[in-house]
DSSP file (Angstrom, degrees, kcal/mol; ACC not computed):
  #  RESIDUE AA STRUCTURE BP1 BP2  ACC     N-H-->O    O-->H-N    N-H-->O    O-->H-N    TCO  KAPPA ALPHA  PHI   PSI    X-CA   Y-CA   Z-CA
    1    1 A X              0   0    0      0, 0.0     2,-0.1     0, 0.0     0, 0.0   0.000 360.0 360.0 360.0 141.9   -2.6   28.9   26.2
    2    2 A X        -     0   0    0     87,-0.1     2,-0.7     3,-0.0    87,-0.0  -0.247 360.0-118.4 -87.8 160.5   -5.5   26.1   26.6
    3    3 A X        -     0   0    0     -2,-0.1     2,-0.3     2,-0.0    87,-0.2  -0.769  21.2-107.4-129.0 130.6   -6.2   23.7   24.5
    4    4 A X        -     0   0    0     -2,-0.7     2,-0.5    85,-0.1    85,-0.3  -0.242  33.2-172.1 -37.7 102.7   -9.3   23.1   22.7
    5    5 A X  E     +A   88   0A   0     83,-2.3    83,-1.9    -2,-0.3     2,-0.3  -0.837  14.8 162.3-131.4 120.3  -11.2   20.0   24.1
    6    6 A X  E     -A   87   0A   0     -2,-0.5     2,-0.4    81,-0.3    81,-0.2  -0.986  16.8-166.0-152.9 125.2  -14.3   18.7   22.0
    7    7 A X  E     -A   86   0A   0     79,-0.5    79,-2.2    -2,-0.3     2,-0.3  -0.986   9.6-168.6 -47.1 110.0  -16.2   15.7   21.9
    8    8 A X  E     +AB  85  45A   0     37,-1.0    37,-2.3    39,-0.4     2,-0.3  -0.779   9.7 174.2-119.4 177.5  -18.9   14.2   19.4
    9    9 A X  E     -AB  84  44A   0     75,-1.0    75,-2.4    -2,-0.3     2,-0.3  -0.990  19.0-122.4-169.6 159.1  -21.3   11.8   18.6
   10   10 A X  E     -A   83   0A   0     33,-1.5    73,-0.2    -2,-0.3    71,-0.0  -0.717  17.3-126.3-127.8 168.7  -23.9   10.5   16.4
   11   11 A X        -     0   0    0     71,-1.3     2,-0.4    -2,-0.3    32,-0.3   0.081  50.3-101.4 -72.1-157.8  -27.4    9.7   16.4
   12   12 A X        +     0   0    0     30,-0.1     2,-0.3    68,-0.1    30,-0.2  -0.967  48.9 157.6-134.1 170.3  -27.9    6.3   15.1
   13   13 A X  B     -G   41   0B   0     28,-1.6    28,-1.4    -2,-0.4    68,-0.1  -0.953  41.6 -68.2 173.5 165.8  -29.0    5.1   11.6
   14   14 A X        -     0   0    0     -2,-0.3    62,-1.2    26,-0.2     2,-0.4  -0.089  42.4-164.0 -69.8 151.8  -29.3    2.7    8.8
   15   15 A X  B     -I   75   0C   0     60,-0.2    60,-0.3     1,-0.2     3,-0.2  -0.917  15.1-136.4-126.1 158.4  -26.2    2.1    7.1
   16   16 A X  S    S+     0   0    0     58,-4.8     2,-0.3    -2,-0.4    -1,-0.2   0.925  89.4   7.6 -60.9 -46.2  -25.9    0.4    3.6
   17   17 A X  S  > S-     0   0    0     57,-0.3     4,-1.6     1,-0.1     5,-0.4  -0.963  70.5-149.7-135.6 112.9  -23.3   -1.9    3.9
   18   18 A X  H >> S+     0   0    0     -2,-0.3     4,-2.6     1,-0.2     3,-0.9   0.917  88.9  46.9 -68.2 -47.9  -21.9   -2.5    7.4
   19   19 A X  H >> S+     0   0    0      1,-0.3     3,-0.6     2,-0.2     4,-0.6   0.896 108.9  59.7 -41.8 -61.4  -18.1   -3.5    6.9
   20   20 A X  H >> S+     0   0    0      1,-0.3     4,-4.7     2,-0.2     3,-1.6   0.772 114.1  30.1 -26.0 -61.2  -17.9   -0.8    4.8
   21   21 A X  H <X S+     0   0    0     -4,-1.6     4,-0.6    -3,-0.9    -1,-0.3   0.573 113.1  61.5-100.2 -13.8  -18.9    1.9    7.6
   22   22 A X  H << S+     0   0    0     -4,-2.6    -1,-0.3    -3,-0.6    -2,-0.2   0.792 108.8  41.6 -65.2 -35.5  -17.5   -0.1    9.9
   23   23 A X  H XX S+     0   0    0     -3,-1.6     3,-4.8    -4,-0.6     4,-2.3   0.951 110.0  60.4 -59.7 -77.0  -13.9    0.6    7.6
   24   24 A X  H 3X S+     0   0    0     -4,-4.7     4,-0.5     1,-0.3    -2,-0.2   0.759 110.5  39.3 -41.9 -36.1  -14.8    4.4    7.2
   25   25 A X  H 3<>S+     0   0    0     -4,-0.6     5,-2.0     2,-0.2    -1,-0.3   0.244 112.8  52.0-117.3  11.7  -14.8    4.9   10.9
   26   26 A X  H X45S+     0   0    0     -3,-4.8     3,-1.2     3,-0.2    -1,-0.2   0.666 113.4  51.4 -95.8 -54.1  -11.9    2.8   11.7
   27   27 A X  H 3<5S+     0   0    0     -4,-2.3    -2,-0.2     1,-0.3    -3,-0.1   0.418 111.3  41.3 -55.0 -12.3  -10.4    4.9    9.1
   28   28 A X  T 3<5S-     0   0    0     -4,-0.5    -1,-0.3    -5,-0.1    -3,-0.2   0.379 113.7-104.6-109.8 -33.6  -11.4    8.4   10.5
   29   29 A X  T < 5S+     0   0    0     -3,-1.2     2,-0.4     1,-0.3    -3,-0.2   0.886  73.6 153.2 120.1  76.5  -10.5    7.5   14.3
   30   30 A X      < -     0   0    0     -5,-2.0     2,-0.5    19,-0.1    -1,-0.3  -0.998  43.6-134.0-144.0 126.3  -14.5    7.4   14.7
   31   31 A X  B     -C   44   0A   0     13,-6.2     2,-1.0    -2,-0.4    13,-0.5  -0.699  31.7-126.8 -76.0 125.8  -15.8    4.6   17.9
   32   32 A X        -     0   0    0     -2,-0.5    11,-0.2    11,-0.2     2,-0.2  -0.522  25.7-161.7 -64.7  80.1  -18.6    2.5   16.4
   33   33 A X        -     0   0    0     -2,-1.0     9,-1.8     9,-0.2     2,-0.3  -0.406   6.7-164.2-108.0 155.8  -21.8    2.3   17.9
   34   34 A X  B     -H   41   0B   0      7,-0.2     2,-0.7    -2,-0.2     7,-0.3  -0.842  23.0-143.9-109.1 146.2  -24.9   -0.2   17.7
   35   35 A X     >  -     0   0    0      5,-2.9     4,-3.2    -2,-0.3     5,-0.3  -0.872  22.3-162.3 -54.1  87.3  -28.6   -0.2   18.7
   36   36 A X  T  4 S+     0   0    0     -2,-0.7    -1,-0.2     2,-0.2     3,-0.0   0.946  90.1  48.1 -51.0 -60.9  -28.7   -4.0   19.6
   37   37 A X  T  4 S+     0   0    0      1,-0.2    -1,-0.2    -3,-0.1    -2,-0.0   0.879 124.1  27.9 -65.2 -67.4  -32.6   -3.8   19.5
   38   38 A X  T  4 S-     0   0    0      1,-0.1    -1,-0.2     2,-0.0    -2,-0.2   0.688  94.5-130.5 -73.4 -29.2  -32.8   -1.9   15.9
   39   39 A X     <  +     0   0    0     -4,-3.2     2,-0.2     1,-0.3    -1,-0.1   0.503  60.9 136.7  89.0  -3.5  -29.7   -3.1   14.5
   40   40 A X        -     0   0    0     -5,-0.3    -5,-2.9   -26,-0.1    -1,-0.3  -0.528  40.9-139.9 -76.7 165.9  -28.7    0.6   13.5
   41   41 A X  B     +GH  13  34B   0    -28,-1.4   -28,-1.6    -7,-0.3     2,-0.2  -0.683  23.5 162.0-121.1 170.2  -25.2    2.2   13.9
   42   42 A X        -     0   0    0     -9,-1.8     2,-0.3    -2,-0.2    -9,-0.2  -0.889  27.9-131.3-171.3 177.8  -23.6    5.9   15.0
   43   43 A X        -     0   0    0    -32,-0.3   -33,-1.5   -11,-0.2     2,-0.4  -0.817   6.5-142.9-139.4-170.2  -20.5    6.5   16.0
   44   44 A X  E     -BC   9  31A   0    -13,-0.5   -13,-6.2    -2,-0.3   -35,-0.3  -0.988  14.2-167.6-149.7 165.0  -18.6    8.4   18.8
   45   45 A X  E     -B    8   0A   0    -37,-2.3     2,-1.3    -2,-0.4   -37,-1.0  -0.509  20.5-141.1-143.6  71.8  -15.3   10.5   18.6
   46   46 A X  S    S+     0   0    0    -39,-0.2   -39,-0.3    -2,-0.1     2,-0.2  -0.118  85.3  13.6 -13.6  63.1  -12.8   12.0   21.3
   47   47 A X  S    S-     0   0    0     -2,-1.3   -39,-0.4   -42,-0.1     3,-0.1  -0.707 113.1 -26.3 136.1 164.7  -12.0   15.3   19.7
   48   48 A X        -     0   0    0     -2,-0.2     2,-0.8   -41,-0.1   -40,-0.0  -0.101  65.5 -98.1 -42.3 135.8  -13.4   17.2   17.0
   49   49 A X        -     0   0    0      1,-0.1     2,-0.4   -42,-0.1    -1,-0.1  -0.561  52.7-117.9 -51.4 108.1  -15.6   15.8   13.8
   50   50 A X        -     0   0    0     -2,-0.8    17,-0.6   -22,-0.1    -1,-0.1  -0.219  12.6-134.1  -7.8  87.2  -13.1   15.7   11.2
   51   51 A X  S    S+     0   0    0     -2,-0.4    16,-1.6    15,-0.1     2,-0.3   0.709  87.4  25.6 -18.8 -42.5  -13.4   17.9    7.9
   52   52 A X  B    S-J   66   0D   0     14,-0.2     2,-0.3    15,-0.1    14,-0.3  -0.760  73.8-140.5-134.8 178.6  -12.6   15.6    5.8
   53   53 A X        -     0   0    0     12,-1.8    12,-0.3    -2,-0.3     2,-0.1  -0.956  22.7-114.0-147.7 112.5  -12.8   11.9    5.7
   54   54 A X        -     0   0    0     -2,-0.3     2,-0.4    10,-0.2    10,-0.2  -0.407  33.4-169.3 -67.9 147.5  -10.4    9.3    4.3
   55   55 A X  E     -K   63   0E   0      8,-1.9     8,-1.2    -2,-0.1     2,-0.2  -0.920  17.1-135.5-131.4 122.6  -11.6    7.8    1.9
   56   56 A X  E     -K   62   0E   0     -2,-0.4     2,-0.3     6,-0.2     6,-0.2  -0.512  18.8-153.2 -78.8 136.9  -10.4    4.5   -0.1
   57   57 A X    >   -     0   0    0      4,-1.4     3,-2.2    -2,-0.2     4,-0.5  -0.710  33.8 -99.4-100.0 125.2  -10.5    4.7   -3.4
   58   58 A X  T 3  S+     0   0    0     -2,-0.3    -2,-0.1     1,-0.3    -1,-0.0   0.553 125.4  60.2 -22.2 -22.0  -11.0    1.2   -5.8
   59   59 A X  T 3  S-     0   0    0      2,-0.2    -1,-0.3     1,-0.0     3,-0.1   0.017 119.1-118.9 -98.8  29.5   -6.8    1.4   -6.4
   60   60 A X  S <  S+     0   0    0     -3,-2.2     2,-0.2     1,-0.2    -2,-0.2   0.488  81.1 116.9  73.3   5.2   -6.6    1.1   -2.6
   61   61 A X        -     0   0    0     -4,-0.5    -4,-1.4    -5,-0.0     2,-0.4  -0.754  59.7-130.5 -87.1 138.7   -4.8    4.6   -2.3
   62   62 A X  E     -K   56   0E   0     -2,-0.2     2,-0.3    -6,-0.2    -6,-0.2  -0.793  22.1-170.6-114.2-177.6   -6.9    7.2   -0.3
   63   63 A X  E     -K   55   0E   0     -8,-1.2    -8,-1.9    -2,-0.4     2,-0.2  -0.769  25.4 -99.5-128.7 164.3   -8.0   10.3   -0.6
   64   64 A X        +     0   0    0     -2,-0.3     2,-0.3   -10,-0.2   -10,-0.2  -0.524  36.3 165.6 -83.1 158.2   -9.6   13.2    1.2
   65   65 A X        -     0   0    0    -12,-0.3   -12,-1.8    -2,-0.2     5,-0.1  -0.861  50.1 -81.6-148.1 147.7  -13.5   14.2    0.9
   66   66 A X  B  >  -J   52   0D   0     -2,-0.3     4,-1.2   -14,-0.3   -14,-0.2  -0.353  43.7-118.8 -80.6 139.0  -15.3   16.2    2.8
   67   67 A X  H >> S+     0   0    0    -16,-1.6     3,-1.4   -17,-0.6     4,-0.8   0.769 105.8  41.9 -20.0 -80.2  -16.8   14.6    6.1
   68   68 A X  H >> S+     0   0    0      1,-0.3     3,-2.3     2,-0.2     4,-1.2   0.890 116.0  52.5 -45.9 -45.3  -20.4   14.8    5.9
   69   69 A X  H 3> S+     0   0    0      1,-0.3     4,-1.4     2,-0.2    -1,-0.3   0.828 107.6  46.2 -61.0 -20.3  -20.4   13.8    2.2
   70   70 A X  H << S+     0   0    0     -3,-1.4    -1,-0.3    -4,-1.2    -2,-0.2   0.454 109.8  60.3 -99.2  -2.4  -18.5   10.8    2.5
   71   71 A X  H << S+     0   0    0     -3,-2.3    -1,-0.3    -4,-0.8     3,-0.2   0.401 101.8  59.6 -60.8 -29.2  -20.8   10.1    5.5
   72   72 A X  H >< S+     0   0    0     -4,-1.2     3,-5.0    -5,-0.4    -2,-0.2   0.986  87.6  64.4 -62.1 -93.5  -23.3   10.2    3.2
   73   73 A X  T 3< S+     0   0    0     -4,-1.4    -1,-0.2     1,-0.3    -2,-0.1   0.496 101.2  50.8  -7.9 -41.3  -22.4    7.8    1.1
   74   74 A X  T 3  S+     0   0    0     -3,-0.2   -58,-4.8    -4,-0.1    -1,-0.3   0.588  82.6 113.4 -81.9   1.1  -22.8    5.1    3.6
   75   75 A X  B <  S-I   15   0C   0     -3,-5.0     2,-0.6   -60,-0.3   -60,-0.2  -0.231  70.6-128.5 -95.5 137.3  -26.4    6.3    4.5
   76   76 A X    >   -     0   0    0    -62,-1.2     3,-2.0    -2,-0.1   -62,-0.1  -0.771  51.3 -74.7 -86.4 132.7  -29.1    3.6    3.5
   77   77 A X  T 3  S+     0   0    0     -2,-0.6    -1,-0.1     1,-0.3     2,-0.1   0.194 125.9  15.8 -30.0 106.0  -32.0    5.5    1.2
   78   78 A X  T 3  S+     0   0    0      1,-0.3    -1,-0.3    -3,-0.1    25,-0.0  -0.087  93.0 124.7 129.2 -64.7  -33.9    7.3    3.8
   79   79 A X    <   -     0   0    0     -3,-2.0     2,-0.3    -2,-0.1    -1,-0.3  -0.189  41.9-163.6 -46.3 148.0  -31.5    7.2    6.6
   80   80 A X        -     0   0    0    -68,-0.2     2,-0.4    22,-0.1    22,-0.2  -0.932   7.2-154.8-132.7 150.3  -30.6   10.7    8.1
   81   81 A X  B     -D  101   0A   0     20,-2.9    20,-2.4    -2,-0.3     2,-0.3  -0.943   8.8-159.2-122.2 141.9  -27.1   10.7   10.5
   82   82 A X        -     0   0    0     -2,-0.4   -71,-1.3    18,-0.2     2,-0.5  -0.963   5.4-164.0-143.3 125.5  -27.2   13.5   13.0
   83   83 A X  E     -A   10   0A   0     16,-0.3    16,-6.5    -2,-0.3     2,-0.5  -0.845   4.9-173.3-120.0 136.3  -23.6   14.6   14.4
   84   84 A X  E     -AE   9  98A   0    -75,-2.4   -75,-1.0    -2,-0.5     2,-0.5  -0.966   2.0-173.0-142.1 124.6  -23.4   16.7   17.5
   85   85 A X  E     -AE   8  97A   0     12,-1.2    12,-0.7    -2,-0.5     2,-0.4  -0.857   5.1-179.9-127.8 136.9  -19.9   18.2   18.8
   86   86 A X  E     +AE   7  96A   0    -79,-2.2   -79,-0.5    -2,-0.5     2,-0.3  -0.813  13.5 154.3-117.0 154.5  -19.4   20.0   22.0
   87   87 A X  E     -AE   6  95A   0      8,-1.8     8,-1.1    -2,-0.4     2,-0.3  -0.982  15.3-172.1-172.4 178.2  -16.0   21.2   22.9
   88   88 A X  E     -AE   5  94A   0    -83,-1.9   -83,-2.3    -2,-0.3     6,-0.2  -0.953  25.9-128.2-167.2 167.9  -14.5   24.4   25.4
   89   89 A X  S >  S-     0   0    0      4,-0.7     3,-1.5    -2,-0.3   -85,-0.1  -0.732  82.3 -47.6-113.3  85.4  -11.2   25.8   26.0
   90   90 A X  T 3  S-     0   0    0      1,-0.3     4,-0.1   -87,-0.2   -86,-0.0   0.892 103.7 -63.4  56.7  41.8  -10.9   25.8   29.7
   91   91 A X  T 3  S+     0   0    0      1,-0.1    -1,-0.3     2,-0.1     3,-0.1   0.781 115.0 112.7  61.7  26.9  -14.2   27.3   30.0
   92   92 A X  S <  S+     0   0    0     -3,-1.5    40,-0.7     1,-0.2     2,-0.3   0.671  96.7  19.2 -85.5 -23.7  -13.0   31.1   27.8
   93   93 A X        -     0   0    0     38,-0.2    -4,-0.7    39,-0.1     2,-0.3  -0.867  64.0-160.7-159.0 154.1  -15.5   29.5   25.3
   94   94 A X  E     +E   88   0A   0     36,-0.3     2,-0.3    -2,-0.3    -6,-0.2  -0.906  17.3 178.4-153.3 116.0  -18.2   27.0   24.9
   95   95 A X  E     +E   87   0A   0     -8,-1.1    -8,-1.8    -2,-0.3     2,-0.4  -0.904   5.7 167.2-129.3 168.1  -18.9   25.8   21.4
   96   96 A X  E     +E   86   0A   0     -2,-0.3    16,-1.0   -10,-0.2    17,-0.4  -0.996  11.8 164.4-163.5 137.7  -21.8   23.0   20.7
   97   97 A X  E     -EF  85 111A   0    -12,-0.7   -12,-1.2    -2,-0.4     2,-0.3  -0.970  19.0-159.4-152.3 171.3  -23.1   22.3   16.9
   98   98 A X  E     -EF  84 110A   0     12,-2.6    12,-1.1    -2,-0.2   -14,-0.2  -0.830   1.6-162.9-168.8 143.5  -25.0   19.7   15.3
   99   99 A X  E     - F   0 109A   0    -16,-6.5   -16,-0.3    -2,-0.3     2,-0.3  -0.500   3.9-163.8-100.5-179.5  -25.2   18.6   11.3
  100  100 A X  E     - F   0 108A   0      8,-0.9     8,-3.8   -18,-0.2     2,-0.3  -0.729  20.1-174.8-177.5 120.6  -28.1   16.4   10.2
  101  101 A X  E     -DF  81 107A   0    -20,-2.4   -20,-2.9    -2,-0.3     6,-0.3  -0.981   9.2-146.4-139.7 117.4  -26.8   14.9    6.5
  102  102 A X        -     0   0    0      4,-1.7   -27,-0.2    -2,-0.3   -22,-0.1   0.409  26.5 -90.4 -27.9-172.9  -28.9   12.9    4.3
  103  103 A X  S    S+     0   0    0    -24,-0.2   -28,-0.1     1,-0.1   -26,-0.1   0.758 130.1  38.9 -60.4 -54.2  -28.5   10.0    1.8
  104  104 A X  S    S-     0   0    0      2,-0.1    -1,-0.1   -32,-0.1   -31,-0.1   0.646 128.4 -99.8 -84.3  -4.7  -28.1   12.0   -1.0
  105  105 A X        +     0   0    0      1,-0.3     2,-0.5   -37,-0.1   -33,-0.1   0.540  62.3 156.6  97.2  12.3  -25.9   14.6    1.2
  106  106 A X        -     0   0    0    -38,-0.0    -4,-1.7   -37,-0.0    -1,-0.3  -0.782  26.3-152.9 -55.1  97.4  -28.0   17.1    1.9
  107  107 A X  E     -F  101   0A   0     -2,-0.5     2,-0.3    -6,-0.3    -6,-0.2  -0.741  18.7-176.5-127.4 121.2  -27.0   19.0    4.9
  108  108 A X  E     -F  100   0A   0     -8,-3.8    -8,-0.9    -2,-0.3     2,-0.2  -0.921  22.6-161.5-130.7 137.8  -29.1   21.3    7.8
  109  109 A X  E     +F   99   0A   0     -2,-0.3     2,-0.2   -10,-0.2   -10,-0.2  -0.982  18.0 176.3 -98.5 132.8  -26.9   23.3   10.8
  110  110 A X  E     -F   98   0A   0    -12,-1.1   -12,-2.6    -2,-0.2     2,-0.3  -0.852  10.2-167.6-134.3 156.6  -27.4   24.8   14.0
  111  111 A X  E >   -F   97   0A   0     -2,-0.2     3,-3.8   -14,-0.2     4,-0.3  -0.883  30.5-127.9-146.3 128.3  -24.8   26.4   16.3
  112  112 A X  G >  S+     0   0    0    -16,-1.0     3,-1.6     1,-0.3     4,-0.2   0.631 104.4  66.9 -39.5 -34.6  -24.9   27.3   19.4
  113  113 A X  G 3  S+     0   0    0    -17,-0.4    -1,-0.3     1,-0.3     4,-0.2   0.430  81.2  89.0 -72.1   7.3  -23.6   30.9   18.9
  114  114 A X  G X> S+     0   0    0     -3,-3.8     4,-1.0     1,-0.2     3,-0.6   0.602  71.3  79.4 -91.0   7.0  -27.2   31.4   16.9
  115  115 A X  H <> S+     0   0    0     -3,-1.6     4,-1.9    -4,-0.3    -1,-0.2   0.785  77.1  64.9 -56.2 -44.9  -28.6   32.3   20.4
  116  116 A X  H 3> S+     0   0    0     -4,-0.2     4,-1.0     1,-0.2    -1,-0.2   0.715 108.5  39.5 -15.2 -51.3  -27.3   35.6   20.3
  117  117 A X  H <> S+     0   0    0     -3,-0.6     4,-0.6    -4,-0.2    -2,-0.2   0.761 114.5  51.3 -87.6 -15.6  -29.4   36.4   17.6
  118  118 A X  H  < S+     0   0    0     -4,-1.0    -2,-0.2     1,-0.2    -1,-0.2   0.829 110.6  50.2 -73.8 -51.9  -32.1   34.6   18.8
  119  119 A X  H >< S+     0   0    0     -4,-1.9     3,-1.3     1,-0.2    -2,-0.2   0.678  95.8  70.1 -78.9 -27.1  -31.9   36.3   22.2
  120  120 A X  H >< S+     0   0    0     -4,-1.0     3,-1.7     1,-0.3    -1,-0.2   0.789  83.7  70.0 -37.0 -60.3  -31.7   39.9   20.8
  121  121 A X  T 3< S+     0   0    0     -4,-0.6    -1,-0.3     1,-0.2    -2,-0.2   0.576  97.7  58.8 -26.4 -26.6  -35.4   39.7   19.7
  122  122 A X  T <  S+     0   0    0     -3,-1.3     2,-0.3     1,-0.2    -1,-0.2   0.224 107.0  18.3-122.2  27.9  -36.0   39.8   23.5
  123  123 A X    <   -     0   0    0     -3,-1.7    -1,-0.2     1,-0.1     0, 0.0  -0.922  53.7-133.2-178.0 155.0  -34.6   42.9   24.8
  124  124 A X  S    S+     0   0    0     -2,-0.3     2,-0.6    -3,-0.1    -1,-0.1   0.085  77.3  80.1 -63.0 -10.6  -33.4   46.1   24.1
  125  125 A X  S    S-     0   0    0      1,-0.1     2,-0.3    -5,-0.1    -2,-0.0  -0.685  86.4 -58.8-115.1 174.6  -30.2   46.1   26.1
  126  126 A X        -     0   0    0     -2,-0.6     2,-0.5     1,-0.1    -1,-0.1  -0.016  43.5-160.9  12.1  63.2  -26.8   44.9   26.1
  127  127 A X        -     0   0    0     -2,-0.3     2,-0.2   -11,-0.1    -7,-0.1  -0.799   7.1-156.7-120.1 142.2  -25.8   40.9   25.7
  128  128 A X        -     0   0    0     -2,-0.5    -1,-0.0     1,-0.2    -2,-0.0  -0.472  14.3-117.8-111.9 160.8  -22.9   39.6   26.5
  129  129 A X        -     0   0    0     -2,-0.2     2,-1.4     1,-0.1    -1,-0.2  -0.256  18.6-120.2 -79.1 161.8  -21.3   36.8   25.4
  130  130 A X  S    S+     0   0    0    -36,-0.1   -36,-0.3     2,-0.0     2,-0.2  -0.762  86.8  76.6-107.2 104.7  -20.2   33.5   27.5
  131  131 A X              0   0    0     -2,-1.4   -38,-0.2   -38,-0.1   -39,-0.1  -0.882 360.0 360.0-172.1 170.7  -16.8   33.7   26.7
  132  132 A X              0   0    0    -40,-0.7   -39,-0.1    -2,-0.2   -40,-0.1   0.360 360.0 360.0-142.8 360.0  -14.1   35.8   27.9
């Protein structure tokens, strides 16, 4: 049996408060990264986005929330974060996605496996998947 092997990464964008989002992504195993000229920030991650996100709560305990929203939350008025994860298992499978989450938490997805449907449109015969 293989194991699933995935990378991600984020676009970059305005953040509200930087310690903050600098915290959230220590706290999520998430690398931080800056745009020296623009002064925005992204991140990068070794392994899958995370479902949920801890998150500290004002009595300093935390709790879980789901990713994107709690991504949100750090997102400066305006600002859109766009997270793209790529991953395989010893080449049986190739999966590739990518979120694009507002300010307010608003959320658009694409995945690779919409190609299929996409691709249908252009023939009558047979298409097979890349996977085995």
């Amino acid at each position: 049996m293989a194991d699933y092997i995935a990378i991600a990464r984020s676009n970059y964008f305005y953040v509200k408060d930087r310690a903050a989002f600098n915290e959230f992504c220590q706290d999520n195993n998430l690398e931080v990264i800056e745009d020296s000229e623009t002064g925005q920030v992204g991140f990068l991650r070794d392994g899958s986005v995370p479902r949920a996100a801890n998150v500290a709560g004002p009595d300093g305990l935390f709790r879980e929330q789901g990713f994107y929203g709690a991504l949100a939350t750090h997102l400066k008025k305006g600002s859109v974060a766009i997270v793209m994860e790529v991953g395989s298992e010893k080449f049986r499978y190739l999966n590739g996605y990518a979120v694009a989450v507002n300010s307010k938490g608003k959320t658009v997805e694409i995945n690779l496996d919409e190609i299929y449907g996409r691709a249908k449109r252009l023939t009558s015969c047979e298409i097979t998947s890349c996977e085995y």
